[in-house]
C-alpha positions as CSV (number, residue, x, y, z in Angstrom):
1,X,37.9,8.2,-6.6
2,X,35.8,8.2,-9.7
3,X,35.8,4.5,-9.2
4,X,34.6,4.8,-5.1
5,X,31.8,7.0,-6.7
6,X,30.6,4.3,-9.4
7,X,30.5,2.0,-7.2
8,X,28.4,4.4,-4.6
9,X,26.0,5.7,-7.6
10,X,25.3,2.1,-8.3
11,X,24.7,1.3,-4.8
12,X,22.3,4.1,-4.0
13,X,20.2,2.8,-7.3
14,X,20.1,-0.8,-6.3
15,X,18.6,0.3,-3.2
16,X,16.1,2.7,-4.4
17,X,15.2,0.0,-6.9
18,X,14.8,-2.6,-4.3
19,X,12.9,0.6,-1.4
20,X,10.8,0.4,-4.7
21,X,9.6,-2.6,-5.2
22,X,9.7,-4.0,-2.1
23,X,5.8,-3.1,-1.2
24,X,4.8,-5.7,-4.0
25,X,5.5,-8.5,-1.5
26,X,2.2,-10.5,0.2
27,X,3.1,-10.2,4.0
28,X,2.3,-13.9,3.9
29,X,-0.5,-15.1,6.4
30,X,-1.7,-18.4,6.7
31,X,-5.5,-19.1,6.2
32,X,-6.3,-20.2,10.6
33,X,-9.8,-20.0,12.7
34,X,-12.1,-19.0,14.0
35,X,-12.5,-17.0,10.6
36,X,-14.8,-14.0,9.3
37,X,-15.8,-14.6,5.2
38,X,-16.9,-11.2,4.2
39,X,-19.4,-10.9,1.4
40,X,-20.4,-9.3,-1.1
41,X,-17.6,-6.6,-0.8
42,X,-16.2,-3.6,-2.8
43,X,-12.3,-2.7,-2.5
44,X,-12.3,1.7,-2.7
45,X,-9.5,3.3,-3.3
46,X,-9.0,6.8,-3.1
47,X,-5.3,8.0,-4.2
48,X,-5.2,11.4,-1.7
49,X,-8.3,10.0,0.8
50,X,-5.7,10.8,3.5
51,X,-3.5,13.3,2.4
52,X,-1.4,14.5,-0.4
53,X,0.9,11.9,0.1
54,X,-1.0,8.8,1.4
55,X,-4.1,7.2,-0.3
56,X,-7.0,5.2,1.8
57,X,-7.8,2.1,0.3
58,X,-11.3,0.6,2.2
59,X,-13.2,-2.6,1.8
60,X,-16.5,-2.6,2.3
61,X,-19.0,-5.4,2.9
62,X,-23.1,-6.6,3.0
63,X,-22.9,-9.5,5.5
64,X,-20.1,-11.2,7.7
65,X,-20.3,-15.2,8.5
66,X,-18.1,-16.1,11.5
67,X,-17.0,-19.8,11.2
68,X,-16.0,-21.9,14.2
69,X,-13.2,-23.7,12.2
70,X,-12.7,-27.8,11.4
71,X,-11.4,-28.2,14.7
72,X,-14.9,-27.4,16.8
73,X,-17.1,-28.6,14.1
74,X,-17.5,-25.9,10.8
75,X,-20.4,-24.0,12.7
76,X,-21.2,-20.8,11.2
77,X,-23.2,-17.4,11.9
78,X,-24.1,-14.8,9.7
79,X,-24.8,-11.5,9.7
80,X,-26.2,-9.3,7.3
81,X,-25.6,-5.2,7.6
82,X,-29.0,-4.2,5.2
83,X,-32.5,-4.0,6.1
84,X,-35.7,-1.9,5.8
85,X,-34.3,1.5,5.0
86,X,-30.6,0.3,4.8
87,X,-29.3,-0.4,1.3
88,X,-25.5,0.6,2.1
89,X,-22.5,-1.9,3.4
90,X,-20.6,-1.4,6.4
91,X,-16.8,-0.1,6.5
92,X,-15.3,-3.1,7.3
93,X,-11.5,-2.5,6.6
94,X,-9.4,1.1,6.9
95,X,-5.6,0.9,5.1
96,X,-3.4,4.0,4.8
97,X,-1.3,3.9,1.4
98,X,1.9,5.7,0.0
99,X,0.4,6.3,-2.9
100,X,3.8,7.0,-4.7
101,X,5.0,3.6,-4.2
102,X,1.7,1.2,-3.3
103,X,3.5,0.8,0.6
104,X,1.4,0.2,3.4
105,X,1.9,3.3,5.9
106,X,1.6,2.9,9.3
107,X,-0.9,5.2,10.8
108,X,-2.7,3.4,13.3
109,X,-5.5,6.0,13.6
110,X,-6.4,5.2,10.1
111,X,-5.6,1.2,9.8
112,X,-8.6,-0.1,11.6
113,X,-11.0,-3.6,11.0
114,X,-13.9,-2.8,12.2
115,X,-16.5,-5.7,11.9
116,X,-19.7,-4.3,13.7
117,X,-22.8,-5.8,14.6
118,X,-25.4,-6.7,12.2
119,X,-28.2,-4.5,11.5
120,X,-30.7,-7.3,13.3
121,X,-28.9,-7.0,16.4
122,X,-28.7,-3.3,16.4
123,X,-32.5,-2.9,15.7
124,X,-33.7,-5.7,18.3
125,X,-30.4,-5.2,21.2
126,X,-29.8,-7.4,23.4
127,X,-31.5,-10.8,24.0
128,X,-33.1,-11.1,21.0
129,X,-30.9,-11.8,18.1
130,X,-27.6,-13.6,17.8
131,X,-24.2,-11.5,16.3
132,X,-20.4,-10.8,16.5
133,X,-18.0,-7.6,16.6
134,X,-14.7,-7.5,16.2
135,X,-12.2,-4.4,16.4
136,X,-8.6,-3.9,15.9
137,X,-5.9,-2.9,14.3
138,X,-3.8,-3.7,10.8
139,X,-0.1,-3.9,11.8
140,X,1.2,-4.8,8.2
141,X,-0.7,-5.1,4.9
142,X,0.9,-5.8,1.3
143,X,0.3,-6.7,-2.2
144,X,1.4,-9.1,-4.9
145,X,2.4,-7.3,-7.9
146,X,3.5,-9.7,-10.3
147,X,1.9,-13.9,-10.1
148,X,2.6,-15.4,-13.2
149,X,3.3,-12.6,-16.1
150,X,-0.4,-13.5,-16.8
151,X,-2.2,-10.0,-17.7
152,X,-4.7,-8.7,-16.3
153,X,-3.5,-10.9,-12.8
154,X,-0.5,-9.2,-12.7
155,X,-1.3,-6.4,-10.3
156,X,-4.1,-5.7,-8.0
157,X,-5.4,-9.4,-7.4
158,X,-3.8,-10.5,-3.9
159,X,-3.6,-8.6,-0.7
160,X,-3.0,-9.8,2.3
161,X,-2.1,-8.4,6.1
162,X,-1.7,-8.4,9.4
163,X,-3.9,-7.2,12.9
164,X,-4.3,-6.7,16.2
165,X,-7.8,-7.9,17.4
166,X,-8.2,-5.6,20.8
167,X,-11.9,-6.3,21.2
168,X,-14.4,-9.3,20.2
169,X,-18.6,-9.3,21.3
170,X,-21.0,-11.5,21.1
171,X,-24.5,-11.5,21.1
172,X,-27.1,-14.3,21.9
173,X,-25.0,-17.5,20.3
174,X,-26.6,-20.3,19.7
175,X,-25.6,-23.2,21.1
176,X,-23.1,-25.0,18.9
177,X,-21.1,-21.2,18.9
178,X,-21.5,-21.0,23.0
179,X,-16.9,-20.8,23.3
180,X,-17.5,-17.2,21.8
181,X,-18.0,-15.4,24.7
182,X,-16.9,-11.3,25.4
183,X,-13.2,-11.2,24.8
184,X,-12.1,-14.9,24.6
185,X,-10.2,-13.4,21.3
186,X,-8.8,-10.0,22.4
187,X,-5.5,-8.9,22.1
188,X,-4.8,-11.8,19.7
189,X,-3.1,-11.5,16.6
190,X,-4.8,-12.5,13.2
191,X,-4.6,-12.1,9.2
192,X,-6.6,-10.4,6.4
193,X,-6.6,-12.0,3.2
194,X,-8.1,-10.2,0.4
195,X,-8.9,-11.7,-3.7
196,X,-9.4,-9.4,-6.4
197,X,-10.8,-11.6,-9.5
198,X,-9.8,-8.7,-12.0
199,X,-6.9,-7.1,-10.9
200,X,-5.4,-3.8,-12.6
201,X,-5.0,-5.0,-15.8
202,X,-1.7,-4.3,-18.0
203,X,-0.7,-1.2,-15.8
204,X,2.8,-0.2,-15.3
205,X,3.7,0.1,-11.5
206,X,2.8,1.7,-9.0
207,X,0.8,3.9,-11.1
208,X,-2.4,2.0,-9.9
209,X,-1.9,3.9,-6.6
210,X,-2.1,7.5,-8.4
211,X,-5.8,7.0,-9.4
212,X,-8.5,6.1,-7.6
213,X,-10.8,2.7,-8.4
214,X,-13.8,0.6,-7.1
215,X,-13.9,-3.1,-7.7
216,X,-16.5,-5.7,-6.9
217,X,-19.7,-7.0,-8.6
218,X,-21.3,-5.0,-11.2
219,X,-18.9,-1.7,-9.8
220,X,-19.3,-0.3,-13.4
221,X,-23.4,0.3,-12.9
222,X,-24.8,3.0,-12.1
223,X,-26.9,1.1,-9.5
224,X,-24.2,-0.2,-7.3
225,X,-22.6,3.5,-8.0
226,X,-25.8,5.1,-5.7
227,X,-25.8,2.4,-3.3
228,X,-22.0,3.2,-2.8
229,X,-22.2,6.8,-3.0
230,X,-21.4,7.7,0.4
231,X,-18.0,5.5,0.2
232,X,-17.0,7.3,-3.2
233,X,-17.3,11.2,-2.1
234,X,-13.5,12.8,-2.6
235,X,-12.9,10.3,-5.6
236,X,-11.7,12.4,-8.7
237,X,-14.2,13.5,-11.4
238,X,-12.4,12.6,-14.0
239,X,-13.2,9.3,-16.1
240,X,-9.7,7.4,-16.5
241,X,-8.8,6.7,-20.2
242,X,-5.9,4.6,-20.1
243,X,-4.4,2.3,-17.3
244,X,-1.4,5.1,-17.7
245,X,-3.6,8.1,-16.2
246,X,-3.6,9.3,-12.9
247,X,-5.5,11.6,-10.7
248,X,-8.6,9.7,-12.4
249,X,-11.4,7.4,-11.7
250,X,-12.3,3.8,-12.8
251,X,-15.2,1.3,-12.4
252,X,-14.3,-2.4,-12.6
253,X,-16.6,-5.2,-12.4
254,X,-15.0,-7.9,-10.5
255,X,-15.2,-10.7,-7.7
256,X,-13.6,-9.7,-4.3
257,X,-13.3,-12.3,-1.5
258,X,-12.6,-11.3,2.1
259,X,-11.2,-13.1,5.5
260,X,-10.5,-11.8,8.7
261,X,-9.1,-14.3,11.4
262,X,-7.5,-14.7,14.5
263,X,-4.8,-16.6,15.8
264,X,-5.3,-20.1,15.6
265,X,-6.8,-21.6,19.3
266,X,-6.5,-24.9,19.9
267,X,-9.3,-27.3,19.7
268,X,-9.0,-28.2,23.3
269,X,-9.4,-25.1,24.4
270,X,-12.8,-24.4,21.9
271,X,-14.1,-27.9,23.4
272,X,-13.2,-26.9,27.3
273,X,-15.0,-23.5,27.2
274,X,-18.2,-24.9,25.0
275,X,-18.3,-27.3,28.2
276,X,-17.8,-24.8,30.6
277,X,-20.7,-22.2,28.7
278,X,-22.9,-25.5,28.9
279,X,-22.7,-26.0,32.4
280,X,-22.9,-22.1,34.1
281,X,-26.3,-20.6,34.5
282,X,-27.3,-18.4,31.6
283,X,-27.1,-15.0,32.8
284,X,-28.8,-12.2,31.0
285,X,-27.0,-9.7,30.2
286,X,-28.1,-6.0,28.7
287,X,-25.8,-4.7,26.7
288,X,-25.5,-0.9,25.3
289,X,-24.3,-2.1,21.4
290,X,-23.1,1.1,19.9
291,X,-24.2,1.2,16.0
292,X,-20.4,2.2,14.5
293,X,-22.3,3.5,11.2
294,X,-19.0,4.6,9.0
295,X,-19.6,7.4,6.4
């Protein structure tokens, strides 16, 4: 009996060990097009931003450059989200976290890419300046918590997931970019990859998850601070002292580097609708583009 009970008791901690740990694992994606390279971008995390249980972790970005892909020729378009009177990035990504463990939590009302349309488009509408929006939903998202026993890239400097894209838009695009037209990529599936050039440093895990942090260039001025104020409201008062504390704060200078992409279409099908766009009349469209502005 005592044996049977060993044996259970030794079961029940391998498993918790491995519940544990398993939320370190990348879900694995593979790099396809068309892709969205997000720049200039801030990863946010606050520890209770949902609720006592579950932290929201957000990314956001200054500009978004949608790339064709190598198979219809590497064109790109970008759009910028600042402009007279608008100093603040969009909300471009929206992740629910246990923030016991570091475990993506699935709460699709909160796990949302929302890549909008630039502020140029929103100011001039429709017929005047070119753009993109894409909307969905992250179906699986993780993190890689040990690389190479290399501090400080052990913890906090890969991400990657998984989405839904349930709407695409376009906007006025020039001609080498006529196969994006409304909803060629909806309902597709896709991937997020996410690079964080300083990582948590020499924190024990998942403790990284308790506090709350803001990475991305020059995060630890109080410049960037203002700009990013609107994103930081509900993060703890408290400065964190050690990479040990929770229920604290931190500032990290950094490099973060953002894709969003969809499922990989094949090049025939990129050169068949370009022919087809080429050929139909150009009809003008007016389009209601609904600023999604995220506080």
């Amino acid at each position: 009996m005592k044996k049977i009970r060993a044996k259970q008791l030794i079961g029940f901690v391998m498993s918790a060990f491995f519940i544990e740990h398993a939320e370190a694992v990348l879900v694995g994606v593979t790099q396809t097009y068309p892709d969205i390279t997000l720049n200039q971008n801030y990863l946010i995390y606050d520890n209770n931003g949902v609720d006592s249980n579950t932290g929201l972790l957000k990314l956001v970005s200054y500009a978004a450059t949608l790339n064709e892909g190598p198979n219809a020729g590497n064109s790109t378009l970008t759009q910028t989200y600042t402009g007279p009177g608008d100093s603040k990035p969009d909300l471009i990504l929206s992740i629910a976290i246990d923030r016991l463990t570091g475990n993506w939590v699935n709460m699709p009302a909160v796990n949302k890419v929302s890549i909008n349309f630039g502020n140029s488009v929103i100011a001039n509408g429709a017929g005047n300046t070119p753009g993109f929006s894409w909307q969905g939903e992250i179906t699986d998202f993780g993190w890689q918590q040990n690389i190479d026993n290399n501090p400080p890239y052990e913890f906090g400097s890969f991400f990657d997931g998984t989405w839904k894209l349930t709407q695409d838009d376009y906007e006025d695009m020039p001609a080498n970019m006529n196969q994006f037209t409304d909803g060629t990529l909806a309902n597709n599936n896709g991937g997020i990859k996410i690079f964080n050039s300083a990582g948590f440093g020499t924190t024990s895990y998942p403790t990284a998850f308790q506090r709350d942090w803001v990475f991305g260039a020059n995060a630890n001025t109080v410049g960037i601070q203002s700009v990013l104020a609107t994103y930081l409201t509900g993060l703890s008062t408290v400065t964190c002292s050690s990479n040990e504390q929770t229920d604290c704060k931190s500032f990290i200078h950094s490099t973060v580097t953002t894709d969003v992409f969809a499922t990989p279409i094949p090049a025939a099908f990129w050169l068949w609708t370009g022919a087809l766009a080429s050929i139909l009349p150009t009809i003008k469209r007016v389009k209601t583009i609904t600023a999604y502005r995220s506080a």
